[in-house]
PyMOL commands that place a pseudoatom at each C-alpha (Angstrom):
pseudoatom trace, name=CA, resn=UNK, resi=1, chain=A, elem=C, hetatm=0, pos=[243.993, 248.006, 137.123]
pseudoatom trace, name=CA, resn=UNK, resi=2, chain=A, elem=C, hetatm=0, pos=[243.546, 247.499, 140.690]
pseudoatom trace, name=CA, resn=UNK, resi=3, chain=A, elem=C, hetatm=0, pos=[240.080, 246.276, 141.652]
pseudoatom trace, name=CA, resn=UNK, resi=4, chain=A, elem=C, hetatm=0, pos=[237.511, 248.401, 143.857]
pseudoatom trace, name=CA, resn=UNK, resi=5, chain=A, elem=C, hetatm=0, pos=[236.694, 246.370, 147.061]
pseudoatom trace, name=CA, resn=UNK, resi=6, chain=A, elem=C, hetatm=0, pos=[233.369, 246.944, 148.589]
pseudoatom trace, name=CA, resn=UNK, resi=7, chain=A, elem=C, hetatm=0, pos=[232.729, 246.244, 152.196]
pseudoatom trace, name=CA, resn=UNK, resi=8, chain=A, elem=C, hetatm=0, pos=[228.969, 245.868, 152.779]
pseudoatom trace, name=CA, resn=UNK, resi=9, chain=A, elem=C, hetatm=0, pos=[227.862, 245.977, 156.389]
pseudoatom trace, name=CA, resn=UNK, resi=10, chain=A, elem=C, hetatm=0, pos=[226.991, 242.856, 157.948]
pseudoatom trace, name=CA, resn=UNK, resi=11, chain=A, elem=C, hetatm=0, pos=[223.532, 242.386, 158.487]
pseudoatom trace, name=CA, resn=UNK, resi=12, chain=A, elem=C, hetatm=0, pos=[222.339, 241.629, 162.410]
pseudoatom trace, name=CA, resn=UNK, resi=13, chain=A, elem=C, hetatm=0, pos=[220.687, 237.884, 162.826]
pseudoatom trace, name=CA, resn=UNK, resi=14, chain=A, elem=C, hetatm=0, pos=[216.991, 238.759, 163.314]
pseudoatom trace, name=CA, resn=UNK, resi=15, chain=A, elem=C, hetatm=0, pos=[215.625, 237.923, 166.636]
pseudoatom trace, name=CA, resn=UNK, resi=16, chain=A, elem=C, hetatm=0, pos=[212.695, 236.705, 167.387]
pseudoatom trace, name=CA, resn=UNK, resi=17, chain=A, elem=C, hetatm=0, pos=[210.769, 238.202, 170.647]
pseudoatom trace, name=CA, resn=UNK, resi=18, chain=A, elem=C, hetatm=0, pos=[209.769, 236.007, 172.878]
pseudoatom trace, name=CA, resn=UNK, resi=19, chain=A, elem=C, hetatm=0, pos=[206.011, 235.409, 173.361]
pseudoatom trace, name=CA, resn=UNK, resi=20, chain=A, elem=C, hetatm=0, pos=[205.074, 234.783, 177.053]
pseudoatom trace, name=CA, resn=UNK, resi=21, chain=A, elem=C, hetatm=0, pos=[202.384, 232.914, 178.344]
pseudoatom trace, name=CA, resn=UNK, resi=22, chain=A, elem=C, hetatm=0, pos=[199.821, 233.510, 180.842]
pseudoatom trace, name=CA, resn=UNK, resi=23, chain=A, elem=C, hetatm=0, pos=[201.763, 233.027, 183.809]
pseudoatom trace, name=CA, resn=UNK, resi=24, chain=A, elem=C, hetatm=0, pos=[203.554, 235.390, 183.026]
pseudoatom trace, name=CA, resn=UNK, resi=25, chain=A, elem=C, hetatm=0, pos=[201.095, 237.792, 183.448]
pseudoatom trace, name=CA, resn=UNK, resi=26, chain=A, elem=C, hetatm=0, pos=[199.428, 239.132, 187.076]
pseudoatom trace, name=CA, resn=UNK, resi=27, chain=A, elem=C, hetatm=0, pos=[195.828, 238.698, 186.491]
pseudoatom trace, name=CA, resn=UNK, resi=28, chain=A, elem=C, hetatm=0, pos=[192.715, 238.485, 189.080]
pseudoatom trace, name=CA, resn=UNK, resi=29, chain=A, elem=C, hetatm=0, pos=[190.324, 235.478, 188.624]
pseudoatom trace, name=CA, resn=UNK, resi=30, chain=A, elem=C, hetatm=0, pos=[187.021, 235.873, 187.910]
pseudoatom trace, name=CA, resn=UNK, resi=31, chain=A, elem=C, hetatm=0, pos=[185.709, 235.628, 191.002]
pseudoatom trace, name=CA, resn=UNK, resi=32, chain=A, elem=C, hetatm=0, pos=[187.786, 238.000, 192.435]
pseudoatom trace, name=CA, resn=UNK, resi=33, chain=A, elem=C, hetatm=0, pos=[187.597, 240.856, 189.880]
pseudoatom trace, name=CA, resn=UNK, resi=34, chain=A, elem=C, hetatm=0, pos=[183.433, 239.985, 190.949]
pseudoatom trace, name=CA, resn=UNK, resi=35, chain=A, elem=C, hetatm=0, pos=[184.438, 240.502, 194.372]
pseudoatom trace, name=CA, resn=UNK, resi=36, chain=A, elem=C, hetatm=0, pos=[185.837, 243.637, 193.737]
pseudoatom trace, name=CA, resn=UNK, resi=37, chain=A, elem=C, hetatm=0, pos=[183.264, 245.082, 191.625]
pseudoatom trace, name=CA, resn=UNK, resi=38, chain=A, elem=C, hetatm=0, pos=[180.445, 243.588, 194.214]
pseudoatom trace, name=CA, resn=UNK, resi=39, chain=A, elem=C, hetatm=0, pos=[182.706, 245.966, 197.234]
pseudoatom trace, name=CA, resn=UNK, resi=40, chain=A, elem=C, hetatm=0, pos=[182.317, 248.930, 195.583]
pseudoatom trace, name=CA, resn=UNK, resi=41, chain=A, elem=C, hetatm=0, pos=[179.296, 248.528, 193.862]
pseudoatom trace, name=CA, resn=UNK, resi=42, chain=A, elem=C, hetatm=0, pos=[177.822, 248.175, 197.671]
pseudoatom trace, name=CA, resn=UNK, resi=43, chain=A, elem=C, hetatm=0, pos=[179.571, 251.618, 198.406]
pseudoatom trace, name=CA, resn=UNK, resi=44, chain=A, elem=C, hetatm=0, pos=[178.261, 253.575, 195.654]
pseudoatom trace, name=CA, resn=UNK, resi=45, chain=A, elem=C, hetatm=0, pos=[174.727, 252.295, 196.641]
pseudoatom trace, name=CA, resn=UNK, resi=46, chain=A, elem=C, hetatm=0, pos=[175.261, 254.185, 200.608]
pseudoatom trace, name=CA, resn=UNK, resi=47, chain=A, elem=C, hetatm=0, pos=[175.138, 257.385, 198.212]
pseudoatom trace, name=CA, resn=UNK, resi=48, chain=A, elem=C, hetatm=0, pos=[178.237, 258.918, 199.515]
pseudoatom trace, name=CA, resn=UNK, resi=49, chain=A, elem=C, hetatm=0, pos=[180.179, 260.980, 196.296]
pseudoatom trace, name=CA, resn=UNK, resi=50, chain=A, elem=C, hetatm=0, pos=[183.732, 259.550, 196.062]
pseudoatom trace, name=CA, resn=UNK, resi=51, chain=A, elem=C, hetatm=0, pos=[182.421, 255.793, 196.214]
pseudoatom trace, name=CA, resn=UNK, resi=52, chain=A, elem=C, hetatm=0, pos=[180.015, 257.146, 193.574]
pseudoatom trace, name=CA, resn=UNK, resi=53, chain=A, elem=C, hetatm=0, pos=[182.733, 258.102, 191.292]
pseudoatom trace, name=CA, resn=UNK, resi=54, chain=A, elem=C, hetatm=0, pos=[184.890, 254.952, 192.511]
pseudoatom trace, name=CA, resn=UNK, resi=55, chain=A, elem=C, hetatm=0, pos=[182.069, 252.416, 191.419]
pseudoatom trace, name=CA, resn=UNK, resi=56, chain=A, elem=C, hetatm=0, pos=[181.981, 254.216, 187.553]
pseudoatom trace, name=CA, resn=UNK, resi=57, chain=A, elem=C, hetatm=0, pos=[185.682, 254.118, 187.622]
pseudoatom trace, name=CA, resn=UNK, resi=58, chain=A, elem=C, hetatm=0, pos=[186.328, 250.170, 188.495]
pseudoatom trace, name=CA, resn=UNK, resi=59, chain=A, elem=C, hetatm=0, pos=[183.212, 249.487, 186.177]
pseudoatom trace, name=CA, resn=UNK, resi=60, chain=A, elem=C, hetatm=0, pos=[185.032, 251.256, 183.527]
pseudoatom trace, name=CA, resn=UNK, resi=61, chain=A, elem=C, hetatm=0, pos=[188.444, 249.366, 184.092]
pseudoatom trace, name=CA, resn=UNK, resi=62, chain=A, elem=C, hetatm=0, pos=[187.185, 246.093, 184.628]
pseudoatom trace, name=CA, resn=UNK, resi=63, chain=A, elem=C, hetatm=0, pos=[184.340, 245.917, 181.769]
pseudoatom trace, name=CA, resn=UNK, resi=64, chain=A, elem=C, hetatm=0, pos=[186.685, 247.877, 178.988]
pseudoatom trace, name=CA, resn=UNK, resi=65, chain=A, elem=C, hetatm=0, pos=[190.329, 246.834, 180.115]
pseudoatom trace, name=CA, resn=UNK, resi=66, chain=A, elem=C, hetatm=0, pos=[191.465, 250.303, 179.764]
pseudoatom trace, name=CA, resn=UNK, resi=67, chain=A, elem=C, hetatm=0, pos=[194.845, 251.222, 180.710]
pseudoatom trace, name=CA, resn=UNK, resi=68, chain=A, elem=C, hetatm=0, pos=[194.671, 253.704, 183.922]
pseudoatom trace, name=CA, resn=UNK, resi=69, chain=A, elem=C, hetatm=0, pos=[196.449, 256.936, 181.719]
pseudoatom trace, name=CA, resn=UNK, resi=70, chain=A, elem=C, hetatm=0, pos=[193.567, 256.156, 179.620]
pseudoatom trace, name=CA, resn=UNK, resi=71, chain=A, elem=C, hetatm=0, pos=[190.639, 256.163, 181.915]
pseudoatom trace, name=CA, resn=UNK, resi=72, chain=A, elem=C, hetatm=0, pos=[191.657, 259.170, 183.990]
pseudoatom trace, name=CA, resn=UNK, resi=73, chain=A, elem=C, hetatm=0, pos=[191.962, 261.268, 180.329]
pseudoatom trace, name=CA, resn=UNK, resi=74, chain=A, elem=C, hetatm=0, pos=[188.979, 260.140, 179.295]
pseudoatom trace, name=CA, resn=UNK, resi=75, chain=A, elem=C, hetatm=0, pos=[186.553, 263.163, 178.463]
pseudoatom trace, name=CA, resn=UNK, resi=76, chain=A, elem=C, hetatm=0, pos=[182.355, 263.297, 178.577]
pseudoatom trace, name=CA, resn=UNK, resi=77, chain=A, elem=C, hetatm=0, pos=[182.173, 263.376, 174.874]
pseudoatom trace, name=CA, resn=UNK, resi=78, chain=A, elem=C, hetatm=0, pos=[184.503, 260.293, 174.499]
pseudoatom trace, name=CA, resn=UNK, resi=79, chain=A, elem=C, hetatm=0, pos=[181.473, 258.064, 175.877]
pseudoatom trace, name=CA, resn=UNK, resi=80, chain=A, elem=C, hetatm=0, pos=[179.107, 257.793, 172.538]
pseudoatom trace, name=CA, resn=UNK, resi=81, chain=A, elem=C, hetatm=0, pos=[175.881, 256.234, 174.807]
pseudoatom trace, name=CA, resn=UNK, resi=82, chain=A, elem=C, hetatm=0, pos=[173.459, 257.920, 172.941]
pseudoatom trace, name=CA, resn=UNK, resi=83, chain=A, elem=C, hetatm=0, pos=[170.943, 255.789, 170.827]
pseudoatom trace, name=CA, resn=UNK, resi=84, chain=A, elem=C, hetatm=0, pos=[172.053, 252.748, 169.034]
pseudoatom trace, name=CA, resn=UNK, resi=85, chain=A, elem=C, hetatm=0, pos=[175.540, 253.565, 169.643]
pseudoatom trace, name=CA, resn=UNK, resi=86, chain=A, elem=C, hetatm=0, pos=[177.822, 251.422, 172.800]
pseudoatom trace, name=CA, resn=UNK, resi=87, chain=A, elem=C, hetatm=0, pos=[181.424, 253.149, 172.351]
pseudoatom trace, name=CA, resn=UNK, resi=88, chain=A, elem=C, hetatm=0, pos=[184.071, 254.863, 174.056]
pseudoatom trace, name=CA, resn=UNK, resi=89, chain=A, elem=C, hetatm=0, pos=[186.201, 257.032, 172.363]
pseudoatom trace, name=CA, resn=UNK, resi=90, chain=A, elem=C, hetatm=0, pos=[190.358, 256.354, 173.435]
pseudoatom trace, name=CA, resn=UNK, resi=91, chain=A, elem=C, hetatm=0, pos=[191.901, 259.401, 172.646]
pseudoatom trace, name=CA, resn=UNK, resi=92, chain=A, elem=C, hetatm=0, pos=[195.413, 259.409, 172.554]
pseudoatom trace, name=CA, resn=UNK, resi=93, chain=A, elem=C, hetatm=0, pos=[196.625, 255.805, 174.096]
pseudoatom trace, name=CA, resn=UNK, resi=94, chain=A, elem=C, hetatm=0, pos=[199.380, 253.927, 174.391]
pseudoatom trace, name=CA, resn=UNK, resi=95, chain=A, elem=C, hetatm=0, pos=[201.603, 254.862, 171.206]
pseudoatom trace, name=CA, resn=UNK, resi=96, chain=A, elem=C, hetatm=0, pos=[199.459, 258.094, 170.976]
pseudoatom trace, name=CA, resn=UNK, resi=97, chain=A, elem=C, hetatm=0, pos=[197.027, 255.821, 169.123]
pseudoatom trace, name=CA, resn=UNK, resi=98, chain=A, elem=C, hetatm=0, pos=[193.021, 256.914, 169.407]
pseudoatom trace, name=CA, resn=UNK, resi=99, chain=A, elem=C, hetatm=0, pos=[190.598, 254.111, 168.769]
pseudoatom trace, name=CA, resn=UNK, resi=100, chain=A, elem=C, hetatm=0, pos=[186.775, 253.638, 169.485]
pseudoatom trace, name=CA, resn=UNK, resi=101, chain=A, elem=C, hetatm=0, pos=[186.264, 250.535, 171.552]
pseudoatom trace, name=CA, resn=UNK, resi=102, chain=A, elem=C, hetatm=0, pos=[182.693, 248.731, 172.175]
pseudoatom trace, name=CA, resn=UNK, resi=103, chain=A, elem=C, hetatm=0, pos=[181.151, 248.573, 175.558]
pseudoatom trace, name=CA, resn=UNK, resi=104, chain=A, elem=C, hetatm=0, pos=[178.477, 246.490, 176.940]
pseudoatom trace, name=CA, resn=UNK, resi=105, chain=A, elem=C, hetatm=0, pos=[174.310, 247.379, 177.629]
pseudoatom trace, name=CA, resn=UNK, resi=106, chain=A, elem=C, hetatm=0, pos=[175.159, 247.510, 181.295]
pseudoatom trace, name=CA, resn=UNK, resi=107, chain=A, elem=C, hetatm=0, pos=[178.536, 249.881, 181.102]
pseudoatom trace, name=CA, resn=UNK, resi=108, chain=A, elem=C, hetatm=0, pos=[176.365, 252.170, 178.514]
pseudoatom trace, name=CA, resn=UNK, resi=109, chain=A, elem=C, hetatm=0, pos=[173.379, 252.526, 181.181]
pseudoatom trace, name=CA, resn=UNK, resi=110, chain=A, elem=C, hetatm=0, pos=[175.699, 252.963, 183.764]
pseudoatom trace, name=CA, resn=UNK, resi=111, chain=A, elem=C, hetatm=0, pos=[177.674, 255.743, 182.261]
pseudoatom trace, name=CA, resn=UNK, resi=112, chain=A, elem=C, hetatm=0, pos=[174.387, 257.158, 180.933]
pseudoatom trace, name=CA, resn=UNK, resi=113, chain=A, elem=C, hetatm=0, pos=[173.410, 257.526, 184.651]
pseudoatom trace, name=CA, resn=UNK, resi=114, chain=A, elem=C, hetatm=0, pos=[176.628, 258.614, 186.081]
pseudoatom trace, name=CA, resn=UNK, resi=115, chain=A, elem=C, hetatm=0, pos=[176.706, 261.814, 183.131]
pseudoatom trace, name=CA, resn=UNK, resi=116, chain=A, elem=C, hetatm=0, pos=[173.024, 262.395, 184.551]
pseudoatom trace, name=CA, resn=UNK, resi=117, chain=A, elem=C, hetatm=0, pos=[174.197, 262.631, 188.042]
pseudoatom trace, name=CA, resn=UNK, resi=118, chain=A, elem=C, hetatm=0, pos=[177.251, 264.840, 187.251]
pseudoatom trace, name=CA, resn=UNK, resi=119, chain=A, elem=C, hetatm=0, pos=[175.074, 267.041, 185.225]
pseudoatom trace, name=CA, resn=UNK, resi=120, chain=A, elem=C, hetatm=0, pos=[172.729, 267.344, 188.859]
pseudoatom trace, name=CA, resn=UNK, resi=121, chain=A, elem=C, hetatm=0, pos=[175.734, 268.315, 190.959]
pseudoatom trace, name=CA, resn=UNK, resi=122, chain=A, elem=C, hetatm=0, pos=[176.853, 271.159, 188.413]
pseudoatom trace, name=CA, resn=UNK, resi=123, chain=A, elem=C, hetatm=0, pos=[180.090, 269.590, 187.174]
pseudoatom trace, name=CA, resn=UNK, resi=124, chain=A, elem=C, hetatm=0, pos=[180.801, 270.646, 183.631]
pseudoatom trace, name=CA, resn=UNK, resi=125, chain=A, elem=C, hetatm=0, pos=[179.698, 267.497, 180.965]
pseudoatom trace, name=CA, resn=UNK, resi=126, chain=A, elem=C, hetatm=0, pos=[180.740, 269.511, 178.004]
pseudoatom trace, name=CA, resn=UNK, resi=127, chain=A, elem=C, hetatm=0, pos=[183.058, 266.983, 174.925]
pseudoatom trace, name=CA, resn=UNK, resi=128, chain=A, elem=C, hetatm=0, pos=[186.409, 267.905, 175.931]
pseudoatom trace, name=CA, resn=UNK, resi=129, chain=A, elem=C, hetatm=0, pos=[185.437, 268.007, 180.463]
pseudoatom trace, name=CA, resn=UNK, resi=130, chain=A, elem=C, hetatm=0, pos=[186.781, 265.189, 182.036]
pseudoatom trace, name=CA, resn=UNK, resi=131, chain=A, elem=C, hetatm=0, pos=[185.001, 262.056, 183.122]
pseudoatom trace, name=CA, resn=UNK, resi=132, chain=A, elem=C, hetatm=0, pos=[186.655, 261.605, 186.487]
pseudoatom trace, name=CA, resn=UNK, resi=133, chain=A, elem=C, hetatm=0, pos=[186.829, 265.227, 188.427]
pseudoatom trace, name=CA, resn=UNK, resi=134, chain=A, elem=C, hetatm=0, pos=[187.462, 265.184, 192.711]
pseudoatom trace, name=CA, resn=UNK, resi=135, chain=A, elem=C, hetatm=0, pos=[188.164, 268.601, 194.777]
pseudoatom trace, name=CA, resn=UNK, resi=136, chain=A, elem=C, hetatm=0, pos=[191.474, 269.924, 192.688]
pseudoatom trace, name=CA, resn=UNK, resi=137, chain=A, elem=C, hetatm=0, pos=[190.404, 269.223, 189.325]
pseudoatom trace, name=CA, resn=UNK, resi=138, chain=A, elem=C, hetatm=0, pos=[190.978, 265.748, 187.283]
pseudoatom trace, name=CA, resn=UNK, resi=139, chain=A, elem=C, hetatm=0, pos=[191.264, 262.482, 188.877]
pseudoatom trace, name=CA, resn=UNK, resi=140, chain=A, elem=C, hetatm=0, pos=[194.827, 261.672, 188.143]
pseudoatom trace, name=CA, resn=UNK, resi=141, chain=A, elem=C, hetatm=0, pos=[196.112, 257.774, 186.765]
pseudoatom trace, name=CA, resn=UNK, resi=142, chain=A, elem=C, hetatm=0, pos=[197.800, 257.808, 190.201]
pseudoatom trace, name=CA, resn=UNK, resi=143, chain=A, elem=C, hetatm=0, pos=[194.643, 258.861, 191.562]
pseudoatom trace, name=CA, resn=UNK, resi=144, chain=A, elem=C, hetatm=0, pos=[192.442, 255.722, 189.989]
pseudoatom trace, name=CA, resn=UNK, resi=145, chain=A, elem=C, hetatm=0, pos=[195.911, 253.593, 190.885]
pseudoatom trace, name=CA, resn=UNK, resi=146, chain=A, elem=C, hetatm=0, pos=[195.314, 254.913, 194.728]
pseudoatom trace, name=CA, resn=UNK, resi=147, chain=A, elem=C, hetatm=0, pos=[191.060, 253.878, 194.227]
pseudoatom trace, name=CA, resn=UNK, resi=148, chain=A, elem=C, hetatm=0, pos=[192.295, 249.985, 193.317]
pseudoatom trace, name=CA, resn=UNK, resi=149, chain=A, elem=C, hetatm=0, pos=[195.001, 249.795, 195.411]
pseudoatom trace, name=CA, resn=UNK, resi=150, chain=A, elem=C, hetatm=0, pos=[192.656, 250.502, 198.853]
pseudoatom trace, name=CA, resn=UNK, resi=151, chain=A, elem=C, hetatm=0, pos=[189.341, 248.049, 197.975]
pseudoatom trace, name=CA, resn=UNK, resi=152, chain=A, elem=C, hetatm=0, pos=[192.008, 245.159, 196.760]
pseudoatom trace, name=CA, resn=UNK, resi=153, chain=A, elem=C, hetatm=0, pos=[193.926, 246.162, 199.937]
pseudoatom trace, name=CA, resn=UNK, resi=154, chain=A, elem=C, hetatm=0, pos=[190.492, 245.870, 201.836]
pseudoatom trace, name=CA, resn=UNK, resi=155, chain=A, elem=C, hetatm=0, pos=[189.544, 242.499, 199.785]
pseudoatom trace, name=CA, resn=UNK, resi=156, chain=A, elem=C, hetatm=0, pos=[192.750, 240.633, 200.938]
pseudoatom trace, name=CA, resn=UNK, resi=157, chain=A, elem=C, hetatm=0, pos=[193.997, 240.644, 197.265]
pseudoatom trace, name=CA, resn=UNK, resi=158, chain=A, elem=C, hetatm=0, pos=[196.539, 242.896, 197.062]
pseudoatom trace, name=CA, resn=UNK, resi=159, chain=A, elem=C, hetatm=0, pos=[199.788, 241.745, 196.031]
pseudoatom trace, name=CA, resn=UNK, resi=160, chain=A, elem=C, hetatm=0, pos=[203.256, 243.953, 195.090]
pseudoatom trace, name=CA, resn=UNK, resi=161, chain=A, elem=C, hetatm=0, pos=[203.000, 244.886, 191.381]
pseudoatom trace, name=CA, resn=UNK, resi=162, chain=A, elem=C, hetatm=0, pos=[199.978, 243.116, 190.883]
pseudoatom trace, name=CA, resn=UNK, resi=163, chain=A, elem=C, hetatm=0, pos=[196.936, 246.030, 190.797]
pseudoatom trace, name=CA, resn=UNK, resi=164, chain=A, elem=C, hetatm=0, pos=[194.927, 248.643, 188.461]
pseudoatom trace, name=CA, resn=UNK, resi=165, chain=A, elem=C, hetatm=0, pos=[196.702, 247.101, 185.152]
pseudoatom trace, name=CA, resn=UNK, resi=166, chain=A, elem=C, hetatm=0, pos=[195.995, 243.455, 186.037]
pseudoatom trace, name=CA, resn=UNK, resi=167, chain=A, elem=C, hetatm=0, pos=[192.620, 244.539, 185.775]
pseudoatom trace, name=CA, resn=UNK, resi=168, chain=A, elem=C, hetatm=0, pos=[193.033, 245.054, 181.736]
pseudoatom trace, name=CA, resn=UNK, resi=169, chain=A, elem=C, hetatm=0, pos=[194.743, 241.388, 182.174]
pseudoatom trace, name=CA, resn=UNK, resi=170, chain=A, elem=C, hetatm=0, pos=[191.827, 240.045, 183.931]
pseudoatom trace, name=CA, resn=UNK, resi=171, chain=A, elem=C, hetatm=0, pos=[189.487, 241.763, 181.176]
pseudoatom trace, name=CA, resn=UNK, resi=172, chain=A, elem=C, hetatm=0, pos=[191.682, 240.526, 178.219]
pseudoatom trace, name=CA, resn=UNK, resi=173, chain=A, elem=C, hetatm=0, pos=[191.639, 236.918, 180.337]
pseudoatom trace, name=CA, resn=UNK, resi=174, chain=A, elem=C, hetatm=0, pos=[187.925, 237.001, 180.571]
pseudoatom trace, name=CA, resn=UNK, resi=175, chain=A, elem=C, hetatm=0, pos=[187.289, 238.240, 177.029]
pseudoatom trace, name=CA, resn=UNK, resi=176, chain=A, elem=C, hetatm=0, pos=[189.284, 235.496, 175.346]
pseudoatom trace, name=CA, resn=UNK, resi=177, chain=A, elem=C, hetatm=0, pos=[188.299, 232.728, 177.118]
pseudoatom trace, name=CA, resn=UNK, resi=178, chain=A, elem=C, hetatm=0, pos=[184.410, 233.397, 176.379]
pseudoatom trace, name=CA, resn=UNK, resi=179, chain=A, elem=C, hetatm=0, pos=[184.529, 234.758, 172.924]
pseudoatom trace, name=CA, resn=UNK, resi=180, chain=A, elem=C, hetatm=0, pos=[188.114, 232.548, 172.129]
pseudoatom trace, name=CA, resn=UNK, resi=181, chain=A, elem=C, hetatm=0, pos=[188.216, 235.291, 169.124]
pseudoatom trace, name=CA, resn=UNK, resi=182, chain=A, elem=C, hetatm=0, pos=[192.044, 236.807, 169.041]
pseudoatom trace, name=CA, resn=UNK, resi=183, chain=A, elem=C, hetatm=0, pos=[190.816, 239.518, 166.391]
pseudoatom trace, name=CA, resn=UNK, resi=184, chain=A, elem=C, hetatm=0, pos=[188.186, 240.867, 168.930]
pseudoatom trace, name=CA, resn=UNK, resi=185, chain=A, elem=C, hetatm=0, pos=[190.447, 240.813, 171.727]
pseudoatom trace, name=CA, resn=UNK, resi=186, chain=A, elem=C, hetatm=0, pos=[193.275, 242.319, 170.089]
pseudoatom trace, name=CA, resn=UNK, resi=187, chain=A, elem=C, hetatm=0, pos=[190.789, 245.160, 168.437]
pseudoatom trace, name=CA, resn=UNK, resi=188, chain=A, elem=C, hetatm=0, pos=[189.595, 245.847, 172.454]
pseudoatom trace, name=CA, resn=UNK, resi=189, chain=A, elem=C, hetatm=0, pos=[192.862, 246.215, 173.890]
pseudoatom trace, name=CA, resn=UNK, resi=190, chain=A, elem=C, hetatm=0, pos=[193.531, 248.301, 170.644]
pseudoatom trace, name=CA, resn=UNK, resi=191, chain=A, elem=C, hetatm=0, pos=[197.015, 246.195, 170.386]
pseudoatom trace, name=CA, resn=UNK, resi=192, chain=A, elem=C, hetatm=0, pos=[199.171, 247.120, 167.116]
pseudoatom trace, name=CA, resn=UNK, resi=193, chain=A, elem=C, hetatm=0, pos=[201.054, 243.262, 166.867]
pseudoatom trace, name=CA, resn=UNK, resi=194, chain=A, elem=C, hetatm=0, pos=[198.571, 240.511, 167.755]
pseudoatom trace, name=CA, resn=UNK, resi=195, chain=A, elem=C, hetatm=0, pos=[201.840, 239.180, 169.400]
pseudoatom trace, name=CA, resn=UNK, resi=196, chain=A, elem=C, hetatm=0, pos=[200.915, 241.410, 172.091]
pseudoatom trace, name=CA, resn=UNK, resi=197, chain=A, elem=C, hetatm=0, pos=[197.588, 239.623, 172.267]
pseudoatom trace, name=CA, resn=UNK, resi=198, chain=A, elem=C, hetatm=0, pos=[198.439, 236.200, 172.019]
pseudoatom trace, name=CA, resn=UNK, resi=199, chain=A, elem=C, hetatm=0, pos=[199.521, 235.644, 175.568]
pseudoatom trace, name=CA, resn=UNK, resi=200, chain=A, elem=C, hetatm=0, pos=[195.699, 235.737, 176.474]
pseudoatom trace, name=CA, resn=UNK, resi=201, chain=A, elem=C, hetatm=0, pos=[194.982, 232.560, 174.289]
pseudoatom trace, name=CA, resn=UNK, resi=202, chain=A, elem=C, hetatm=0, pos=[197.480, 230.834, 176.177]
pseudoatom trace, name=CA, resn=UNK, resi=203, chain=A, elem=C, hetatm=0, pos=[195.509, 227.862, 178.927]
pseudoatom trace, name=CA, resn=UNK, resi=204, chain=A, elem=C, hetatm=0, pos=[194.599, 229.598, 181.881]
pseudoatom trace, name=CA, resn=UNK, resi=205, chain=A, elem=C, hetatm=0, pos=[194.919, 227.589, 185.568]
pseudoatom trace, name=CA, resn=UNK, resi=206, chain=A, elem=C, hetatm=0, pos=[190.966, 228.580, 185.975]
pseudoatom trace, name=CA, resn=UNK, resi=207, chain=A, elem=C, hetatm=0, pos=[190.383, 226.142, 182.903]
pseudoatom trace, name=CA, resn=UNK, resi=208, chain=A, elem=C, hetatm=0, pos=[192.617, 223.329, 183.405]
pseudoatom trace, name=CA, resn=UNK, resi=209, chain=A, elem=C, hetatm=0, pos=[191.021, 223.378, 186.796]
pseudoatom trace, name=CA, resn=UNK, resi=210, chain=A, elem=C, hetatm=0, pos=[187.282, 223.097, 185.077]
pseudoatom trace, name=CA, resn=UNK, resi=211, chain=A, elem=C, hetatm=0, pos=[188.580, 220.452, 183.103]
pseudoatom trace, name=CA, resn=UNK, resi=212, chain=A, elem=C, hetatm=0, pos=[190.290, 218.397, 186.250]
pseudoatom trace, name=CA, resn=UNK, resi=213, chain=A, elem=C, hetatm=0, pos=[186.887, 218.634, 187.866]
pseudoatom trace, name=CA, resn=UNK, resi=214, chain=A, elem=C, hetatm=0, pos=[185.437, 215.105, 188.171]
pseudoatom trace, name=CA, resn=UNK, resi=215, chain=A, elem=C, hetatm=0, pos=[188.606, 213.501, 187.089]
pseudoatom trace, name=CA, resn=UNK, resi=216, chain=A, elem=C, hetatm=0, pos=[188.708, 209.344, 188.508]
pseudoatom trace, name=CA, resn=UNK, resi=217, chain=A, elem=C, hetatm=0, pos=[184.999, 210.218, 189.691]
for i in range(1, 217): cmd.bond("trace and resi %d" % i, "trace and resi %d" % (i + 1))
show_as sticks, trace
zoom trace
């Protein structure tokens, strides 16, 4: 009797992916992403509407590290500022994932306020109404893409391919190197792998240079 031969398919070596490190990631410094909020901020304070809306929008971005898709869907209810409670609601990110993240006393106060405001001027503040509204409806991402893109151009610190998401960089940057947690920072930028996260624990040139300060001195 004539044996049965089986051919099992060959299995593919596993591969490994690679894990870059922080230069290989377009970030602003911290004194530059201050720079930038400090420009806008100063706008927003002349009163006129769009820097208004521009100053909420880089606040969001820069103290949350949302993507841009994300900020320009995000709706009034999503912001959970009431009492005891510092969230935004991410509805439908990258991946179609929705997450609550945590936001800080000063984003809460200032979304608080900018809710108020829109509320003065008539604009609808219902749960599903969007956040970020101009003259033809919804603020777009390439609309909040366009808002970054002309203070960085202003500021001297815009760069090809280096704009509104190396502000969630600079966030994740900033983040990790005060709290040095990888849990927390992968639970903000609402990460699935902490792969993802672990280029933001790499050494960053901001700290070697803190640590080179008063070297042979």
């Amino acid at each position: 009797m004539t044996a049965t031969l089986y051919k099992f398919p060959q299995q593919k070596a596993k591969t490994h992916k690679r894990i870059k490190n922080i230069d290989g990631v377009k970030y602003f410094s911290n004194s530059q992403v201050k720079l930038l909020r400090r420009a806008v901020r100063d706008q927003a304070a002349t009163g006129r509407m769009t820097a208004i809306k521009e100053w909420m929008a880089i606040d969001l971005l820069t103290c949350t590290g949302l993507r841009v898709s994300e900020a320009a869907n995000l709706r009034c209810g999503d912001c959970k500022v009431g009492y005891d409670d510092n969230r935004v609601f991410v509805r439908n990110g990258k991946g179609w994932l929705s997450a609550h993240i945590v936001i800080n006393e000063a984003l809460k106060r200032h979304l608080k306020q900018f809710l108020k405001w829109k509320s003065g001027r008539r604009e609808p503040v219902g749960r599903d109404d969007f956040v970020f509204v101009g003259q033809r409806g919804a603020i777009t991402s390439q609309g909040i893409q366009q808002i970054v893109k002309k203070y960085l151009k202003q500021l001297g610190l815009y760069e090809s391919g280096k704009s509104a998401h190396a502000l969630r960089h600079s966030f994740a940057v900033e983040l990790y190197g005060k709290s040095k947690d990888i849990r927390a920072t992968q639970k903000q930028l609402r990460h699935v792998s902490i792969q993802s996260t672990q280029i933001y624990a790499d050494i960053t040139r901001e700290e070697i240079q803190n640590q080179m300060k008063g070297l042979w001195r």
